[in-house]
Backbone as CSV, one residue per row, in Angstrom:
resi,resn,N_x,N_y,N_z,CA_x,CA_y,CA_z,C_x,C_y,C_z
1,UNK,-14.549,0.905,-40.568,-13.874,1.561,-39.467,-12.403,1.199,-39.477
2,UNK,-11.317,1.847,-40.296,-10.264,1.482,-40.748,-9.269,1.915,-39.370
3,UNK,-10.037,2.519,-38.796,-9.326,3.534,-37.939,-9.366,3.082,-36.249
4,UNK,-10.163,1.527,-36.002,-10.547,1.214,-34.884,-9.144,-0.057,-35.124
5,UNK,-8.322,0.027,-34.298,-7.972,-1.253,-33.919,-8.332,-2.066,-33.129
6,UNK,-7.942,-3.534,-33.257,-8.875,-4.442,-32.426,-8.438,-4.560,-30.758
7,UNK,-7.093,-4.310,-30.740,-6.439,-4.244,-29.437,-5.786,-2.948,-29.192
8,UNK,-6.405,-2.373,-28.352,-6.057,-0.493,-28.180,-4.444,-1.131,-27.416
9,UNK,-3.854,0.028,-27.721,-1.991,-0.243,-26.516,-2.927,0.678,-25.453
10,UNK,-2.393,0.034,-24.568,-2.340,0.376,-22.994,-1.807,-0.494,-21.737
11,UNK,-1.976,-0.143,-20.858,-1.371,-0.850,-19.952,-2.110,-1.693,-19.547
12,UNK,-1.453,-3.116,-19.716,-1.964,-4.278,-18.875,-1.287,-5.077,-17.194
13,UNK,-2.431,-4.951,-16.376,-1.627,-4.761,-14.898,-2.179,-6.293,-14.579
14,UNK,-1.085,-6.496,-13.451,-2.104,-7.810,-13.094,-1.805,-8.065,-11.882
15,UNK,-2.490,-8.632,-10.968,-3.206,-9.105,-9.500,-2.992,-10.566,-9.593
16,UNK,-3.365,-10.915,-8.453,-3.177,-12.553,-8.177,-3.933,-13.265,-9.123
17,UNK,-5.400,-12.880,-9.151,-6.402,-13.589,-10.079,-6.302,-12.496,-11.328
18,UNK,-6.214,-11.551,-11.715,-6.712,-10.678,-12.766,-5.904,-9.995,-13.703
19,UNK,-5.877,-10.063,-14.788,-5.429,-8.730,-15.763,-6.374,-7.996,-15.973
20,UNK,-6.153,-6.899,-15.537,-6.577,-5.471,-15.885,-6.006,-4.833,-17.484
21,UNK,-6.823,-5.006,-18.551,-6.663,-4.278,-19.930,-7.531,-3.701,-20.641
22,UNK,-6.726,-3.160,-21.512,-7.961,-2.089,-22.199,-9.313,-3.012,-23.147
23,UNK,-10.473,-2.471,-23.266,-11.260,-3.403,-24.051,-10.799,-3.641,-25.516
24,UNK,-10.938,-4.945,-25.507,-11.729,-4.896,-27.214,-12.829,-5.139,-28.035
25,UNK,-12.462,-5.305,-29.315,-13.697,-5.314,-29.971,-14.533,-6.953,-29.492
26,UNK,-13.497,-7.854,-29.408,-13.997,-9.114,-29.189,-14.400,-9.250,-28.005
27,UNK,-14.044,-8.157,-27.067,-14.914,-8.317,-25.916,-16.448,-8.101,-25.826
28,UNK,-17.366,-7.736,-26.936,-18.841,-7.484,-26.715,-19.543,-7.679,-26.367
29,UNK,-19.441,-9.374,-26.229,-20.178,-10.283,-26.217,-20.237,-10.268,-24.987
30,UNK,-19.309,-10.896,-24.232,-19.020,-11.313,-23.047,-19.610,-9.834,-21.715
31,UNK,-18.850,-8.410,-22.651,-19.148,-7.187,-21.908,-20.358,-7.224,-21.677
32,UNK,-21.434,-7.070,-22.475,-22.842,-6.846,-23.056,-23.531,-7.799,-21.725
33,UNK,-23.141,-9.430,-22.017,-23.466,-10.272,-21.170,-23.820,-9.729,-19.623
34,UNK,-22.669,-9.497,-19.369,-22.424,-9.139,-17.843,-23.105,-7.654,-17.729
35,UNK,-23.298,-7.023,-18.541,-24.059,-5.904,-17.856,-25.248,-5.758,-18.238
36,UNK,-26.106,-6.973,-18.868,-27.137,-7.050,-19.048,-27.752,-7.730,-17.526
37,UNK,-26.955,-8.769,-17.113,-27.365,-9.691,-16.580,-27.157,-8.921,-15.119
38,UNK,-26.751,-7.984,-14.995,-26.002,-7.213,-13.792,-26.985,-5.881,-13.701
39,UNK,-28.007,-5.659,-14.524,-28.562,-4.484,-15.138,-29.337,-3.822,-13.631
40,UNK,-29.799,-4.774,-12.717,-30.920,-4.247,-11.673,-29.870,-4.129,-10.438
41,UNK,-28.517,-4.689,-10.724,-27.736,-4.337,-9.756,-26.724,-3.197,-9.771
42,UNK,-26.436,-2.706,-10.745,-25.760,-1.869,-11.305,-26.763,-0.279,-11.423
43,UNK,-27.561,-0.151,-12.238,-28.280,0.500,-12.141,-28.552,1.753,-11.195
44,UNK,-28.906,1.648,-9.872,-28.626,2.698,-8.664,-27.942,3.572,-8.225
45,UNK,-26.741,2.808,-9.097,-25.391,3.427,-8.486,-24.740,3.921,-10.021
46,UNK,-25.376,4.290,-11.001,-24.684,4.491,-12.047,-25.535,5.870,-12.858
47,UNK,-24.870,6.536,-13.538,-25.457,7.048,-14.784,-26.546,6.498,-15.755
48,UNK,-27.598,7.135,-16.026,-28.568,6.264,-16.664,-27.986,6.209,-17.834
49,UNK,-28.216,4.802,-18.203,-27.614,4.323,-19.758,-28.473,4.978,-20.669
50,UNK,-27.314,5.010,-21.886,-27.983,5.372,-22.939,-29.124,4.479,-23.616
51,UNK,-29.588,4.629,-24.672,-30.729,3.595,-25.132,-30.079,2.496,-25.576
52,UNK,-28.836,3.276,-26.261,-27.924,2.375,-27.615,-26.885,1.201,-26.311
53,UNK,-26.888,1.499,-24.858,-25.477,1.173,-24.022,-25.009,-0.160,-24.065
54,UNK,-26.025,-1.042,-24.990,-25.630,-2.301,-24.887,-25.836,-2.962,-26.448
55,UNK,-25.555,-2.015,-27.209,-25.385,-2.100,-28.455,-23.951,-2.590,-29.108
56,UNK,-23.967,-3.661,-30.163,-22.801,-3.384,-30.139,-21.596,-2.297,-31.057
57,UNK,-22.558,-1.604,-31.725,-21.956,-0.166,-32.163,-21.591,0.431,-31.220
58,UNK,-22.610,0.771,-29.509,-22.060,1.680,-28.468,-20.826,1.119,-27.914
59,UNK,-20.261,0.297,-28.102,-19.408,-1.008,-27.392,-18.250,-0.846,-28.425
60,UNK,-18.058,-0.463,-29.534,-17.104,-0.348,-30.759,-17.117,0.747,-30.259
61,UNK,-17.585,2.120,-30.497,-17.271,3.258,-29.899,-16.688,3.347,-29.056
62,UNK,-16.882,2.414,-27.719,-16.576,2.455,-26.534,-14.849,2.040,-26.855
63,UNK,-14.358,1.258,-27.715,-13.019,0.556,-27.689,-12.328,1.607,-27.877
64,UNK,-12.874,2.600,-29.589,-11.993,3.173,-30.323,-11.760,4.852,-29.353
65,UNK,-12.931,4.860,-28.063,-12.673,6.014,-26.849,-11.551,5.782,-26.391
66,UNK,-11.806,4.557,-25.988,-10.694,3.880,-25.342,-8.792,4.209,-25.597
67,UNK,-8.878,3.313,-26.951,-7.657,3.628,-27.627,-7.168,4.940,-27.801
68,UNK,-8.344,5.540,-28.368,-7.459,7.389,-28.113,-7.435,7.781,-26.840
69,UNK,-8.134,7.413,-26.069,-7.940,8.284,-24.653,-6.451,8.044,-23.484
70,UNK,-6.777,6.508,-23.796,-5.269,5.837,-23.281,-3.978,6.340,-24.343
71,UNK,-4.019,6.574,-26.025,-3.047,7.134,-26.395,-2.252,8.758,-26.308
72,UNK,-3.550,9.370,-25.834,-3.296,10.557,-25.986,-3.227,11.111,-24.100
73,UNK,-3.211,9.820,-23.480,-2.583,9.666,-21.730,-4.151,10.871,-20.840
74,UNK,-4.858,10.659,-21.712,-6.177,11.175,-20.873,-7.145,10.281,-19.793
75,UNK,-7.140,9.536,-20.162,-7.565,8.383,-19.333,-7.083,6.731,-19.665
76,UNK,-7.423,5.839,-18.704,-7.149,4.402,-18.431,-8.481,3.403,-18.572
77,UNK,-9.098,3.265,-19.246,-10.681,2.471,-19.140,-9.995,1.000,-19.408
78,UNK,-10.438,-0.058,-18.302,-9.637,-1.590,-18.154,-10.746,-1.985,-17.851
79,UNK,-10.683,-3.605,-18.258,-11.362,-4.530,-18.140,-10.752,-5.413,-16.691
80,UNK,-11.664,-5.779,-16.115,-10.927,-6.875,-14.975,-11.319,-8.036,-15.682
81,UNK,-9.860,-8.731,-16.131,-10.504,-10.075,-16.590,-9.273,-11.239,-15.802
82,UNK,-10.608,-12.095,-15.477,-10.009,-13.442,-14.328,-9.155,-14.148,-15.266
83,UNK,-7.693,-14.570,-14.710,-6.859,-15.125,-14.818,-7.425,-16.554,-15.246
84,UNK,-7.646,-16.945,-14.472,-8.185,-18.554,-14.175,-9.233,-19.236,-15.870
85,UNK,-10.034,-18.649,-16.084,-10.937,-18.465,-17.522,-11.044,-17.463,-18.280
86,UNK,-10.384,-16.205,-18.192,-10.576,-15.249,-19.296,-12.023,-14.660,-19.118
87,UNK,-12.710,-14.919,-18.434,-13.888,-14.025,-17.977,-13.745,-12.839,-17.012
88,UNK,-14.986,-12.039,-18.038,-14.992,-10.432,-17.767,-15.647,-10.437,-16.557
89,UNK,-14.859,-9.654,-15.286,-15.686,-9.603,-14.267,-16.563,-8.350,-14.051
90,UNK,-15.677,-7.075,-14.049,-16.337,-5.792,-14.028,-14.963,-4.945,-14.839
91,UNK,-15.306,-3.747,-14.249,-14.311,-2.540,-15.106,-13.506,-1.385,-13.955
92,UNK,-12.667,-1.204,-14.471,-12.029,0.122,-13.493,-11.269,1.245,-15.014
93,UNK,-11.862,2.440,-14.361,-11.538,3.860,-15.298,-10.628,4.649,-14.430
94,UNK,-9.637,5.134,-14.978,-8.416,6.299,-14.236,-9.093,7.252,-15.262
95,UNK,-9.821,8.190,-14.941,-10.311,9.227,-15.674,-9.774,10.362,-15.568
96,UNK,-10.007,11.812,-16.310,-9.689,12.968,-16.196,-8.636,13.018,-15.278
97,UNK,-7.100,12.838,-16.371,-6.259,12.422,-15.847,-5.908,13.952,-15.945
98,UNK,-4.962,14.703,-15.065,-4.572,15.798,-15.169,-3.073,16.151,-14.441
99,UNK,-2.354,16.880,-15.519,-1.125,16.781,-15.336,-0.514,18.176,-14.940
100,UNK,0.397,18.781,-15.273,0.419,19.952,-14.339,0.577,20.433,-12.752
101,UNK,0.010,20.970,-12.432,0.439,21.649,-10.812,-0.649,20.252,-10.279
102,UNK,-1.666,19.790,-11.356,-2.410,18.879,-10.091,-2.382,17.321,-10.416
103,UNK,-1.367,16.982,-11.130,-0.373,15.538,-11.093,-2.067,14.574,-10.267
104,UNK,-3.404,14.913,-11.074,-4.478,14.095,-10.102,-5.493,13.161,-11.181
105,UNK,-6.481,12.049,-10.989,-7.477,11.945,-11.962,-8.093,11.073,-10.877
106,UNK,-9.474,10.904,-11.613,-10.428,10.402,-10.775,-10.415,8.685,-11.495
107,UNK,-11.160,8.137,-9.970,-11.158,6.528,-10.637,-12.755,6.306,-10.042
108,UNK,-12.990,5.301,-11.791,-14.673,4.997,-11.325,-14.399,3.154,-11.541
109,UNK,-15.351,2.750,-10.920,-15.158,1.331,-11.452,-16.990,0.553,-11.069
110,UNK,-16.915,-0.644,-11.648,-18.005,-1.361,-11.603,-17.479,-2.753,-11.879
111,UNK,-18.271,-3.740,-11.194,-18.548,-5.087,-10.826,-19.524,-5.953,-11.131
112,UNK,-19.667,-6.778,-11.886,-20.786,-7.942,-12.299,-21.477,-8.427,-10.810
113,UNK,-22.217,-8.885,-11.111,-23.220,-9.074,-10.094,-23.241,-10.272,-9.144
114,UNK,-22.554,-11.034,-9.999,-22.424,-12.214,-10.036,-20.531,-12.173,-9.283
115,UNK,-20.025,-11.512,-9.487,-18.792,-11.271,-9.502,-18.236,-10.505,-8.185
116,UNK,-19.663,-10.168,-7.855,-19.503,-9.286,-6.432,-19.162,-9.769,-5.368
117,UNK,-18.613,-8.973,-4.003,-17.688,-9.228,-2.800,-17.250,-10.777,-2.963
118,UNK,-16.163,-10.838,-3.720,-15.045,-11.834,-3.965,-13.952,-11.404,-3.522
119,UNK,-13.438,-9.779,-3.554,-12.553,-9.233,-3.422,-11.613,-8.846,-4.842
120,UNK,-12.240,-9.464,-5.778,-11.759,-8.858,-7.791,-11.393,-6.835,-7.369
121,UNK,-12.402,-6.491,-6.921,-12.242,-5.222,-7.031,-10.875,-4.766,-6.110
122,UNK,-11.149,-5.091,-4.907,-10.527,-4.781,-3.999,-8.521,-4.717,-4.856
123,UNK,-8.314,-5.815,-5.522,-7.282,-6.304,-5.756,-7.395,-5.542,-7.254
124,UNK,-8.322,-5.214,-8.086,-8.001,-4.476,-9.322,-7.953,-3.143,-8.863
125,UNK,-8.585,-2.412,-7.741,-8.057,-0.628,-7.602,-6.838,-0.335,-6.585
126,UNK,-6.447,-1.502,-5.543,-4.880,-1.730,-5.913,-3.978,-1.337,-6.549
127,UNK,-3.995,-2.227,-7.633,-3.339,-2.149,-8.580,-3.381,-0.717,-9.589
128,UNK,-4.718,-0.413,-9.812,-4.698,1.150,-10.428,-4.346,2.098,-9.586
129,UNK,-4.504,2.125,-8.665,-3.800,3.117,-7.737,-2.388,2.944,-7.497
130,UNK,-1.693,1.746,-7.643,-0.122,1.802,-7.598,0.050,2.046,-8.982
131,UNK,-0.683,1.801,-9.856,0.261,2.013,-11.336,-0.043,3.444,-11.288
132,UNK,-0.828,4.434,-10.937,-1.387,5.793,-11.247,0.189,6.182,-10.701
133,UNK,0.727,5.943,-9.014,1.222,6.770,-8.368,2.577,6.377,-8.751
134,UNK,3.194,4.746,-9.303,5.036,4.433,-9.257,4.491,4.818,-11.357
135,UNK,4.032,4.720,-11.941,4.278,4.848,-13.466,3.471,6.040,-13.954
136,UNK,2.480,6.727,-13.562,2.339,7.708,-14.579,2.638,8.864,-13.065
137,UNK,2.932,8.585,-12.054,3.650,9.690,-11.654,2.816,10.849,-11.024
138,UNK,1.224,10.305,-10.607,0.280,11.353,-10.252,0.748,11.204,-8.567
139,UNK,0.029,12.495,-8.000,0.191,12.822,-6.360,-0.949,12.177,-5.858
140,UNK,-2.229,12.357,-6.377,-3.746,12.125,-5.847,-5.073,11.340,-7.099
141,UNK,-5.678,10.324,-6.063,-6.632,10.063,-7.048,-7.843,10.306,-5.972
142,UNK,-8.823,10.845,-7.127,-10.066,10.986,-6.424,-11.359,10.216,-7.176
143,UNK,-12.377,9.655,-5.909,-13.394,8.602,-6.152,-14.745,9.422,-5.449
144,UNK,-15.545,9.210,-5.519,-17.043,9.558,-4.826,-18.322,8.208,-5.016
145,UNK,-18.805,8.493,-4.808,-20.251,7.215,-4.386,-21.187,7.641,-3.678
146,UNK,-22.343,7.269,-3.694,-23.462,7.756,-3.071,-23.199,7.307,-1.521
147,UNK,-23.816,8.276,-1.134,-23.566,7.904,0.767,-24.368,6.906,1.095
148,UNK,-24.830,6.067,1.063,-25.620,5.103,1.401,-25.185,3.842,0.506
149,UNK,-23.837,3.624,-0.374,-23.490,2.570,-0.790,-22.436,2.154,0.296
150,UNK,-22.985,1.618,1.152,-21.741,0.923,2.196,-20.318,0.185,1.485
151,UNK,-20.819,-0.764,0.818,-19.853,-1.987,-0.003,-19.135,-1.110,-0.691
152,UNK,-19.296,-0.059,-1.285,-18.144,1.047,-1.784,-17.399,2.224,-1.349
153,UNK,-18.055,2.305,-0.433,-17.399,3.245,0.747,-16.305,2.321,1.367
154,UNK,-16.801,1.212,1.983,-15.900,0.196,2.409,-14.515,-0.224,1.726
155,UNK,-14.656,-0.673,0.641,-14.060,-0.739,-0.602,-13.236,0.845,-0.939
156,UNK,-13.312,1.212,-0.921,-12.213,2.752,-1.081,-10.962,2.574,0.197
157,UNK,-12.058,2.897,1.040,-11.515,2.768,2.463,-10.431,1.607,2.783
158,UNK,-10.775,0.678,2.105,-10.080,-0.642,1.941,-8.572,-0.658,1.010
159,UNK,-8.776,0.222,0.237,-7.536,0.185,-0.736,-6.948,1.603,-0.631
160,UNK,-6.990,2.343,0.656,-6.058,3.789,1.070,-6.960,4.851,0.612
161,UNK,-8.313,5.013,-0.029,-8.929,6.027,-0.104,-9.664,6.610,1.080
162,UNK,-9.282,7.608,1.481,-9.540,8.438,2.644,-11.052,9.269,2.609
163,UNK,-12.169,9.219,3.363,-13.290,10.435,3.192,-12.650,11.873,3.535
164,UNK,-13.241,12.723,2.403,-12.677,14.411,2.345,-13.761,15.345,2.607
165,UNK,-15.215,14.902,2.075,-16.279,15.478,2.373,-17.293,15.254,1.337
166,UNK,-18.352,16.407,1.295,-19.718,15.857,0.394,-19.499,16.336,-0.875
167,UNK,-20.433,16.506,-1.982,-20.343,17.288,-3.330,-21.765,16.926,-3.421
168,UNK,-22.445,18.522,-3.158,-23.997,18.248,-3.810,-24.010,18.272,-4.761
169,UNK,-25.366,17.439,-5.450,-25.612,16.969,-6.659,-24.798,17.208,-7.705
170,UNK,-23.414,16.309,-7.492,-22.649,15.999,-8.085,-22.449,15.426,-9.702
171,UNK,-23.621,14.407,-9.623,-23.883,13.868,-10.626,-25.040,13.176,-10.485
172,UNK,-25.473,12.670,-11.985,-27.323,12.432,-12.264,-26.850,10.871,-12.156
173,UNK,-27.663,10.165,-11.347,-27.820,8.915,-10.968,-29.258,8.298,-11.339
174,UNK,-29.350,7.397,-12.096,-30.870,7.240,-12.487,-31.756,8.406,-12.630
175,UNK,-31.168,9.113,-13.822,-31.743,10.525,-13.559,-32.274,11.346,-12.871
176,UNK,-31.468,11.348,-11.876,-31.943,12.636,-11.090,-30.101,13.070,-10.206
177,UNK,-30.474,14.497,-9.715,-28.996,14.892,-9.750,-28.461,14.679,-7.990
178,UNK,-27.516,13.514,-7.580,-27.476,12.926,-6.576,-26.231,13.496,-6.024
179,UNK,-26.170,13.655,-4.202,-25.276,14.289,-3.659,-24.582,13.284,-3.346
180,UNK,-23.010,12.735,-3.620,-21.814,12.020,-3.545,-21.049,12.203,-2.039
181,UNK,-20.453,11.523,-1.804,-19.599,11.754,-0.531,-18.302,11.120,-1.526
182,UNK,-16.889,12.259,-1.064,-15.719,12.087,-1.739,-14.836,11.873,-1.052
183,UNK,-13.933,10.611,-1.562,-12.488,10.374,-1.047,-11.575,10.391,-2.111
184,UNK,-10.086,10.240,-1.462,-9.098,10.474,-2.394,-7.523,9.678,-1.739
185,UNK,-7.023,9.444,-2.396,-5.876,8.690,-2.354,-4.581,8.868,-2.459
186,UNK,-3.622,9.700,-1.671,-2.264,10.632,-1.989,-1.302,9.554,-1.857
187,UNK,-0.424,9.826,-3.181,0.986,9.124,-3.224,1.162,9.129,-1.765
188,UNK,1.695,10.410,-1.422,2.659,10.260,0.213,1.599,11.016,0.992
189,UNK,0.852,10.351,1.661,-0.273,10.591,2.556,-0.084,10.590,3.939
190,UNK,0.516,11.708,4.498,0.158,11.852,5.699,-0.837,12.294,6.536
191,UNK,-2.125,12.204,5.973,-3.025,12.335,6.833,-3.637,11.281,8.057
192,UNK,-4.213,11.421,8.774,-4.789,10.769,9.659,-6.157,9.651,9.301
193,UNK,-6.293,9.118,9.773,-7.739,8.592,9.512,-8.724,9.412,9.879
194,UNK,-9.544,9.381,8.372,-10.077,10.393,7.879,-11.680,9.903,8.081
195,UNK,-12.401,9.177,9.262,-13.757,8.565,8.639,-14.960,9.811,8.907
196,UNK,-16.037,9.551,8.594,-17.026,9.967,8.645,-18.481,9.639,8.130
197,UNK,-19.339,9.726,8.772,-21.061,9.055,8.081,-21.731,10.344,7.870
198,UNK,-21.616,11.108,6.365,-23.091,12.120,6.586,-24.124,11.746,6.402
């Protein structure tokens, strides 16, 4: 694989405790770790994994996505890794970045299990949301989650993401096709507080 470098260029951001960077190859181990060990907590709230998802071929793939997607300014896939030891906590994605009349992309992220309500997240989508809006110059980011994940609803809500409304079966969640509740995050946001429980 002449064509995979070991350290993709992208942007590395950082928080009180965290750098936020793109993966690498030497991260496998450590990645693999944490989402093995995170597997019954993660799970619910995610896309069903592939067979291969904790392979470390799917995990090399995963870098060399990476590197082109961040080179070719389509998306942001970062690692949250703690300042303090160099351990992987969870991940945050600036996805389907889109430029044009809608200057918008969506952000997904996930958390080790072990790693959970510390506030890591809170302080890594922060940070992706200020680098989205002062450096690549977008108007809006948009997030969704199942309506019944409180701790991530909370968590949006927590870092300026506003509720906008529902999206039926949006996407397949442990295979089957699950209705999302959506918020979103405007550079210059004058809206009101936006809450709601469907």
């Amino acid at each position: 694989m002449g064509f995979l470098r070991r350290r993709p260029a992208g942007p590395r951001l950082s928080t009180p405790r965290l750098t936020l960077r793109p993966p690498e190859v030497d991260d496998y181990a450590a990645w693999a770790r944490l989402r093995s060990d995170s597997e019954a907590f993660l799970r619910p709230w995610e896309p069903a994994w592939a067979r291969d998802h904790l392979t470390a071929r799917a995990f090399r793939e995963r870098v060399y996505w990476a590197g082109r997607a961040i080179g070719e300014g389509r998306a942001f896939p970062l690692l949250l890794v703690r300042e303090a030891d160099g351990v992987i906590v969870g991940g945050a994605t600036l996805d389907n970045i889109r430029r044009g009349p809608a200057m918008s992309a969506t952000v997904g992220y996930w958390v080790g299990e072990a790693h959970a309500r510390r506030g890591y997240m809170t302080e890594a989508l922060t940070a992706l949301r200020d680098h989205a809006f002062r450096d690549l110059g977008l108007s809006r980011l948009e997030a969704a989650c199942l309506p019944e994940n409180a701790p991530s609803r909370a968590l949006l809500e927590r870092v300026g993401f506003k509720y906008e409304g529902v999206a039926q079966s949006y996407l397949q969640i442990a295979g089957r096709w699950r209705t999302h509740v959506l918020y979103a995050a405007l550079r210059e946001d004058r809206r009101g507080r936006a809450d709601a429980t469907p």
